[in-house]
C-alpha positions in Angstrom: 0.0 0.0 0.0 3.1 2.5 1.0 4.0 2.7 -2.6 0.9 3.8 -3.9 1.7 7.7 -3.5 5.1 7.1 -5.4 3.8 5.0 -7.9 0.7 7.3 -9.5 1.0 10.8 -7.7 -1.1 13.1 -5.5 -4.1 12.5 -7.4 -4.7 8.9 -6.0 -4.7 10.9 -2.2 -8.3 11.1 -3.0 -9.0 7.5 -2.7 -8.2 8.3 1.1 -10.4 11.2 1.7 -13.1 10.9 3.7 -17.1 11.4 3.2 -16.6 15.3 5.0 -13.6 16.1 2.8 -14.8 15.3 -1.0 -16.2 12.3 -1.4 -19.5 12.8 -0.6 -20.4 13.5 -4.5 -19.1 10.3 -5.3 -21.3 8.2 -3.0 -24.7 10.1 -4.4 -22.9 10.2 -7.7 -22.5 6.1 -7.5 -25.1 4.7 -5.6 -27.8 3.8 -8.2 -25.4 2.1 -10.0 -24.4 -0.5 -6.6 -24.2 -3.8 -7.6 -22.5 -7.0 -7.1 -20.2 -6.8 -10.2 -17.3 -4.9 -10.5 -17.9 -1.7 -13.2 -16.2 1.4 -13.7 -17.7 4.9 -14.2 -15.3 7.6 -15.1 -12.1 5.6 -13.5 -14.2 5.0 -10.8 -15.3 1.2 -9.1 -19.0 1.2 -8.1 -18.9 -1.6 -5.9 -20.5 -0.8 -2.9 -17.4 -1.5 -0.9 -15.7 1.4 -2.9 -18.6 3.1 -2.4 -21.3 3.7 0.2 -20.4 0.7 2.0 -16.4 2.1 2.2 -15.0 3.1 5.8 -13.9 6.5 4.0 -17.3 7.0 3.4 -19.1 5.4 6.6 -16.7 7.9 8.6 -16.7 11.6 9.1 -12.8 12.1 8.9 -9.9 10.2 10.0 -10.0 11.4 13.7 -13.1 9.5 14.1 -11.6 6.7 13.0 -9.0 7.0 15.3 -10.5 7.9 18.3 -13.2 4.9 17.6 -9.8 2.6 17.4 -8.2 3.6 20.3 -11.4 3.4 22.4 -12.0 -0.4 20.9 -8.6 -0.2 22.9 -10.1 0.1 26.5 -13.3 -1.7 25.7 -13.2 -4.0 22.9 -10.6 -6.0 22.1 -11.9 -8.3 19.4 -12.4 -5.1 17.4 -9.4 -3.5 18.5 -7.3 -6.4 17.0 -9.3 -5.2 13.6 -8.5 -1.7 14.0 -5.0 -2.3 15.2 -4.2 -3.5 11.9 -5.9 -0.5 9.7 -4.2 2.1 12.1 -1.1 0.5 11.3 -0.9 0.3 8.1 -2.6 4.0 7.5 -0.2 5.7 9.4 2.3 3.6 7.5 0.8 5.6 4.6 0.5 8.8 6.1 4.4 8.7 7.0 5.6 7.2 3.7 3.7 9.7 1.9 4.5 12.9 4.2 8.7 11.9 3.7 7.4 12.2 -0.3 6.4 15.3 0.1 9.0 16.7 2.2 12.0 15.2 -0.3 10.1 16.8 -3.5 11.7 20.1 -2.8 8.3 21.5 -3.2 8.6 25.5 -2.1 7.5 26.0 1.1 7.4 29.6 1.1 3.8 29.4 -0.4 2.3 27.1 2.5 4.2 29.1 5.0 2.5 32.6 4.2 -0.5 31.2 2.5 -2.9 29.9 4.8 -6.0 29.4 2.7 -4.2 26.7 0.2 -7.3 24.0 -1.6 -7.1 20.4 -0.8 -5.8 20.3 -4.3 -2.4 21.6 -3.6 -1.7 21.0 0.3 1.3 19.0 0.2 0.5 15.7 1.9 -2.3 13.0 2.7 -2.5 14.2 6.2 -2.5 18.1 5.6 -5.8 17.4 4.2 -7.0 15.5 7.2 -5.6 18.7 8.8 -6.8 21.3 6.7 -10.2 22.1 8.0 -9.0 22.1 12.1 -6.3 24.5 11.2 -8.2 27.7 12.7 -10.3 26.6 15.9 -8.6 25.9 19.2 -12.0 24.0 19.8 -11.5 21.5 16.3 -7.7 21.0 17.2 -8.8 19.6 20.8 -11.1 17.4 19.1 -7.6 15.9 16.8 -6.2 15.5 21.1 -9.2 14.2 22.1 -9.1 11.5 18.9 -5.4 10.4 19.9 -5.9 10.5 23.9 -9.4 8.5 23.1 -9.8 5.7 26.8 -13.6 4.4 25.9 -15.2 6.9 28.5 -18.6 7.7 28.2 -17.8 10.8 26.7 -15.4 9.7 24.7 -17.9 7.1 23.2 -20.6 9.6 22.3 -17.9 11.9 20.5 -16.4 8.9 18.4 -18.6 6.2 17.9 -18.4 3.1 16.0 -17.8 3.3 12.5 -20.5 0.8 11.1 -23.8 0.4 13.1 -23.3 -2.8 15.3 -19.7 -2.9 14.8 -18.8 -4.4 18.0 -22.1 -7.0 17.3 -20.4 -10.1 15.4 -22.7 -12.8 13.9 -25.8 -10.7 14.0 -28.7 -11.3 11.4 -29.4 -8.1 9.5 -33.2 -8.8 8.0 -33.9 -9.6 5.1 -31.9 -9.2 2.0 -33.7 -6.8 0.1 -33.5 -4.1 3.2 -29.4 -4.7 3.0 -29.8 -4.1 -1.0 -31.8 -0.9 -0.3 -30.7 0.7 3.2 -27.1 0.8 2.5 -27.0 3.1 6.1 -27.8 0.3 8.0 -24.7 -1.7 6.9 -23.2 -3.7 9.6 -19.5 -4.3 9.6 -20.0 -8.3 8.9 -21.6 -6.8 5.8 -18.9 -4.5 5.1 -16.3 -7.1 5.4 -18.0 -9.1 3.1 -18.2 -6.8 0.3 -14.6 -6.3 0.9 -13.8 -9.9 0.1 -16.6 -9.8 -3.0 -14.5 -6.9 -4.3 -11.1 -8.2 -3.6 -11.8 -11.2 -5.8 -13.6 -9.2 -8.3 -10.4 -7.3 -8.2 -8.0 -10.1 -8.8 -10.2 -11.2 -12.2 -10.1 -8.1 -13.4 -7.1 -7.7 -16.1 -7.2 -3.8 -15.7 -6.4 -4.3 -11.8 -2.4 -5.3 -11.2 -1.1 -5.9 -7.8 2.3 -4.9 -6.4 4.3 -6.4 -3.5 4.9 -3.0 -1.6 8.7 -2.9 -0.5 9.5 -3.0 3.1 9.8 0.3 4.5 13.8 1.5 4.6 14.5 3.0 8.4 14.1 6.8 8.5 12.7 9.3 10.9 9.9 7.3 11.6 11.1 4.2 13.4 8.8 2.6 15.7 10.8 -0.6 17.3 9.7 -0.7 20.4 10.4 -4.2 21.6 12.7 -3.2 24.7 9.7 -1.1 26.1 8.9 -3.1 28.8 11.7 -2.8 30.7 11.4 1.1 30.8 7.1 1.3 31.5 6.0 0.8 35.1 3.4 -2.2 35.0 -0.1 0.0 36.1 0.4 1.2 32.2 -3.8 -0.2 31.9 -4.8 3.3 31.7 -3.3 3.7 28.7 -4.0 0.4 26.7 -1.3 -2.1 25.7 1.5 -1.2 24.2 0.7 -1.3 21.2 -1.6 1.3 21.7 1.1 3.5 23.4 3.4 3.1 19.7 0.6 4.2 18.1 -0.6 7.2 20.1 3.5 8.1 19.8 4.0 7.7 15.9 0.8 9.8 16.0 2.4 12.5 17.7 5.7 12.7 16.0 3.6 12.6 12.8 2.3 16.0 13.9 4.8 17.0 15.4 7.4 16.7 12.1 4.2 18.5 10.0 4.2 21.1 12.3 7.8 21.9 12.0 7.5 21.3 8.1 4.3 23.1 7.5 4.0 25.4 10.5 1.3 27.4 8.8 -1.1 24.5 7.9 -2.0 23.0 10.9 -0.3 24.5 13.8 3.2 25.8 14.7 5.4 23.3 16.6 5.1 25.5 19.8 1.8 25.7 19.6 0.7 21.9 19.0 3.6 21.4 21.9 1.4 23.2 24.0 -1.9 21.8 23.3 -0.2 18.7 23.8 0.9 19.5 27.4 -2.6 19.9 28.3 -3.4 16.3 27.5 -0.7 14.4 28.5 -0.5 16.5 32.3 -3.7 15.5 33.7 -3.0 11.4 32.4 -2.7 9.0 35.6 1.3 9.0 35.9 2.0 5.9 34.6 0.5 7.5 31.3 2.5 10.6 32.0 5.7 8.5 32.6 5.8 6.5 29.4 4.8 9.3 26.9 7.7 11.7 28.8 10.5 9.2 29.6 10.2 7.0 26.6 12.6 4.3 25.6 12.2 5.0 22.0 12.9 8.9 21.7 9.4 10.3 19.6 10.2 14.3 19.3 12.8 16.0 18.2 15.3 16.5 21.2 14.4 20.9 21.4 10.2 19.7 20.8 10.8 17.3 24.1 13.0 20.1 25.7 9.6 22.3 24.8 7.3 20.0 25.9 8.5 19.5 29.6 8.6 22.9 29.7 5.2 23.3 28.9 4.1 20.6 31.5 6.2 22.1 34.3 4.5 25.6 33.9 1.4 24.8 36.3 3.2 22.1 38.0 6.0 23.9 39.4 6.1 25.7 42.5 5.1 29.6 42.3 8.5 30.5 44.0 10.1 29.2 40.7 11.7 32.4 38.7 9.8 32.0 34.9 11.9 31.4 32.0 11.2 33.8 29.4 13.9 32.8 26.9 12.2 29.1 26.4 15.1 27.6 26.5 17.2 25.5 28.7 20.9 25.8 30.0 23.0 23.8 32.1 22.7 27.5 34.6 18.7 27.8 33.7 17.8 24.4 34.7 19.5 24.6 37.8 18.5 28.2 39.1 15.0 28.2 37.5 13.9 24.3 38.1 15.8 22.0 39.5 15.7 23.6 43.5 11.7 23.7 43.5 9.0 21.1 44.0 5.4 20.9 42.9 2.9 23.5 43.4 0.5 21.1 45.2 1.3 18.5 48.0 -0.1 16.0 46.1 2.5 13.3 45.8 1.5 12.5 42.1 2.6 16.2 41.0 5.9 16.1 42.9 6.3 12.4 41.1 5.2 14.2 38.1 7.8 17.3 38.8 10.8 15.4 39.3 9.9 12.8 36.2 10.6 16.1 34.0 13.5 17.4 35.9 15.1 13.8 35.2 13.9 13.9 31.2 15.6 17.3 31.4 19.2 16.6 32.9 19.6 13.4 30.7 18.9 15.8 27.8 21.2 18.5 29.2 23.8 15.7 29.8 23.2 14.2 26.6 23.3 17.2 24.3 24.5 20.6 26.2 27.7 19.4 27.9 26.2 19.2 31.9 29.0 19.3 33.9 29.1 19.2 37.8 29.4 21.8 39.7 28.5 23.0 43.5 25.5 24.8 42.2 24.2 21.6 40.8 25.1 19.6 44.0 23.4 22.1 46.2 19.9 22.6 43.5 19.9 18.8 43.2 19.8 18.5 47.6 17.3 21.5 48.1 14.8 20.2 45.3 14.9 16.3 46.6 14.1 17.7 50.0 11.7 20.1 49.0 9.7 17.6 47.0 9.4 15.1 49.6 8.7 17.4 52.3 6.2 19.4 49.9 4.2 15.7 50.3 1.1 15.5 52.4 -0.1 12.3 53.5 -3.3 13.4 54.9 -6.1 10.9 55.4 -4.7 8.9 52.0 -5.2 5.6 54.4 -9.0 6.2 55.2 -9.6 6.8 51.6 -9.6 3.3 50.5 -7.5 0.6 48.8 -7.3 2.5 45.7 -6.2 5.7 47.1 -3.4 3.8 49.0 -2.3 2.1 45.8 -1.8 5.4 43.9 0.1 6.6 46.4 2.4 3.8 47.5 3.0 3.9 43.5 3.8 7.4 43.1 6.0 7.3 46.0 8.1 4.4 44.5 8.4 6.3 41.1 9.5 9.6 43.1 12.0 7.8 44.4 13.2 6.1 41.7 13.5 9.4 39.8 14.9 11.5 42.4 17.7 8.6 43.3 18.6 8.6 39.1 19.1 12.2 38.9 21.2 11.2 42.4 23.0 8.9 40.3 23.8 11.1 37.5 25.0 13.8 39.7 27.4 11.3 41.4 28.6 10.2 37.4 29.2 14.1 36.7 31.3 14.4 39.9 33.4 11.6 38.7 33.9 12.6 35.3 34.9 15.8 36.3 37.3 14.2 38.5 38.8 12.0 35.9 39.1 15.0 33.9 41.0 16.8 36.6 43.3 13.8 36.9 44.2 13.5 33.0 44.9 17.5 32.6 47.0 17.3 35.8 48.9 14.4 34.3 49.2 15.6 30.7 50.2 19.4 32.9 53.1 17.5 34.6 54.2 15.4 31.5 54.7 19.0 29.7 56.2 20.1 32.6 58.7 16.9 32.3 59.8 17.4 29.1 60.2 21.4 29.3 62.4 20.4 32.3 64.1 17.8 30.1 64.7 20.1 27.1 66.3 22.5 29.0 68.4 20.4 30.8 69.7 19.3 27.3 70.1 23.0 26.2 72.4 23.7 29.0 74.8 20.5 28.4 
C-alpha cells in the first residue's frame, strides 16, 4: 500500500479522503449504479465497498476513526485487533507519503505565508485530514481528544463506532432486500463481506495489477519498540497495551514533524507542543511516565526540551523564577527548576515534577555538555528535600484501597526518579574528576619534558 503515492502521484490521495472532505459527490454520484459486479464509471469502481459501503465513506474524517480505534482499545478488544491492523498500516501511509512530500523540494514559502491553500495543492495526505482544524482551538482539541481517546462515556458519544453494530459479530441483518436498499444500516459483517466480493472481483479483473509494496527502509519514523517493557512501570492499563502506546507516539511525531514542516497549515510546533501538554498533564502517571520518559525517543530533542517545559508551567512551584527565553541551559535548569517542588502537596505532581526534571538533565547531559558543579550539588539536595517534604499524606489511608495504591505507587516512582538524577550527579562528579586527573597528568608530563629540554640546552 506504502507505494501507492510514489507510484501514481497526488491525485490517488483522493482515494483516502473521507465522506466530509470530498467524497461525498461520489457516493450520491454512484449509488444507483451499486451492484455485485465490478464496473467502472469515469475511472471509478461502483462496488458498494468502494462506495457507500467504504470506511472513508461510513466515517466523518480520519480522527473518528482514530478515536473509535483507540477506544476499541479500552473496551473492545476483538475489534481492536481489527482496527489495530488498519491504524497501522494508514499511518504507514501517512508517514511514507509525508517523507514524499517533504523530499520533493516542493517551495514551502507558499504554505508558510498562505494559509488558505485547496485540498488540491496541500502538500500531503495528512495536511488534508488537517486542513479544516487549522483555525479553531475547539477543532484542534477534538484531533487531542481523537489520539488520547480511553472508551469513556464521553469519549464514546464523540467517536462512535464506525458501522452500526460494529462491535455486534454474527448478528442477522433482516432480510436481504432491506441490506440491498438501506445501504446506512450496513453492519461491519456486511462490510467485510463486500470487501472480500471486491477483492476477488479485483484479482479477475485484467485492468487491476497488484504490487508487492517494498519494506519500509528506516528513517525518521522508526517505531521498534520491543525493549519497552523494561522502561514502562506495570499499572500502564490506563493507557491500553503497548501497542496502543506506539501508536498514540507515531501519532504524535507525525504531527509534530508537519508542524515543523508546514507550521502554517495545521499549527506551529510550539503551539501543538502546548496543546499537547494539556493532554498528557492531567494522564494518571503511569501515562505521564511512558509518553515523557520513553525508551524510544518520539520528538525532536528541542520539541521534548519544549514540551517539559510546557508541562512544568502549572506544575511547578510559584517561587520558581519563569523562564522567558524558552530555553534551557546547564545554569537555567539549575536556578529556575531543579531547586523547586510541585505547586501542590499531592505526591503525584511532585512524582510528576521530578519525572521532568530527570527527562531534562539526561537531555542537558546528553546534548549541552552538563557538567558538575557546586550549584548543581546544592539545587539537586534543596529540590529532593523540597519535594518530599512538599508531600502531604493526609487521610490517603481512610480513603480506601485504591487511594493507597496510587500513592504507594507514586511514591516508588518519586523515588526512583529523584535517586537517578542522584546517580547522575554522582557520574558528573566523577567525570569531572577523571578530567581533573588527566589534565594534571598531561600538565606535569609537559612540565617533564620542558624540564628535560632545557636540561639538554644547557649541556
Amino acid at each position: 500500500m506504502i507505494a501507492i503515492p510514489e507510484i501514481y502521484g497526488t491525485a490517488v490521495t483522493e482515494a483516502f479522503l473521507f465522506a466530509g472532505a470530498g467524497r461525498e459527490k461520489h457516493r450520491l454520484r454512484y449509488s444507483s449504479a451499486l451492484d455485485k459486479q465490478l464496473q467502472e464509471i469515469d475511472g471509478q469502481l461502483t462496488t458498494r465497498a468502494a462506495t457507500t459501503g467504504c470506511i472513508f465513506d461510513r466515517a466523518k474524517d480520519f480522527w473518528s476513526i482514530v478515536g473509535w480505534a483507540f477506544n476499541c482499545s479500552y473496551k473492545y478488544p476483538k475489534r481492536w485487533e481489527r482496527w489495530r491492523i488498519w491504524l497501522d498500516n494508514i499511518l504507514e501511509l501517512l508517514e511514507h507519503d509525508f517523507r514524499l512530500s517533504v523530499g520533493k523540494n516542493q517551495d514551502r514559502i507558499s504554505y508558510e505565508n498562505n494559509q488558505s491553500e485547496s485540498d488540491n495543492h496541500l502538500p500531503c495526505i495528512l495536511s488534508k485530514y488537517l486542513s479544516k482544524y487549522s483555525q479553531k482551538r475547539g477543532d484542534q482539541r477534538r484531533i487531542m481528544r481523537a489520539i488520547f481517546a480511553d472508551a469513556t462515556s464521553k469519549s464514546i458519544a464523540e467517536f462512535s463506532e464506525i458501522w452500526p453494530n460494529e462491535t455486534t459479530s454474527n448478528q442477522k441483518h433482516g432480510n436481504e432486500d432491506d441490506k440491498e436498499t438501506n445501504v446506512s444500516k450496513y453492519s461491519f459483517d456486511e462490510y467485510i463481506k463486500m470487501m472480500d466480493e471486491a477483492e476477488e472481483l479485483l484479482k479477475q479483473s485484467p485492468r487491476v495489477q497488484t504490487r508487492q509494496a517494498s519494506p519500509s527502509k528506516t528513517s525518521l519514523f522508526d517505531h521498534d519498540v520491543s525493549n519497552t517493557g523494561d522502561q514502562l512501570d506495570n499499572e500502564f492499563s490506563s493507557q491500553g497495551d503497548f501497542t496502543v502506546l506506539r501508536l498514540r507516539k507515531r501519532l504524535l511525531s507525525l504531527l509534530a514533524l508537519h508542524s515543523v514542516t508546514y507550521p502554517n497549515l495545521f499549527l506551529s510546533i510550539g503551539e501543538f507542543l502546548d496543546l499537547l501538554s494539556e493532554y498528557i498533564r492531567p494522564l494518571p502517571l503511569s501515562s505521564f511516565n511512558a509518553l515523557i520518559s520513553p525508551f524510544e525517543p518520539y520528538l525532536h530533542i528541542e520539541s521534548h526540551s519544549f514540551l517539559i517545559q510546557m508541562l512544568l508551567k502549572p506544575l511547578l512551584s510559584h517561587n520558581a523564577p519563569t523562564n522567558k527565553t524558552g530555553l534551557v541551559d546547564p545554569n537555567i535548569f539549575t536556578s529556575h527548576y531543579l531547586p523547586f517542588p510541585a505547586s501542590s502537596p499531592s505526591i503525584v505532581d511532585n512524582a510528576k515534577v521530578s519525572i521532568c526534571l530527570e527527562n531534562l538533565m539526561r537531555l542537558l547531559y546528553k546534548h549541552a555538555d552538563l557538567e558538575h558543579d557546586d550549584e548543581l550539588s546544592t539545587a539537586m539536595a534543596k529540590g529532593r528535600k523540597a519535594r518530599f517534604e512538599k508531600v502531604n499524606e493526609g487521610n490517603v489511608k481512610k480513603s480506601g484501597s485504591e487511594a493507597v495504591r496510587i500513592y504507594e505507587y507514586a511514591k516508588d516512582v518519586l523515588q526512583g526518579s529523584e535517586e537517578r538524577m542522584a546517580v547522575l550527579v554522582d557520574i558528573l562528579y566523577e567525570n569531572k574528576k577523571k578530567s581533573r586527573s588527566i589534565r594534571k597528568q598531561v600538565t606535569n608530563h609537559v612540565d617533564e619534558v620542558q624540564v628535560s629540554e632545557s636540561k639538554k640546552r644547557k649541556r
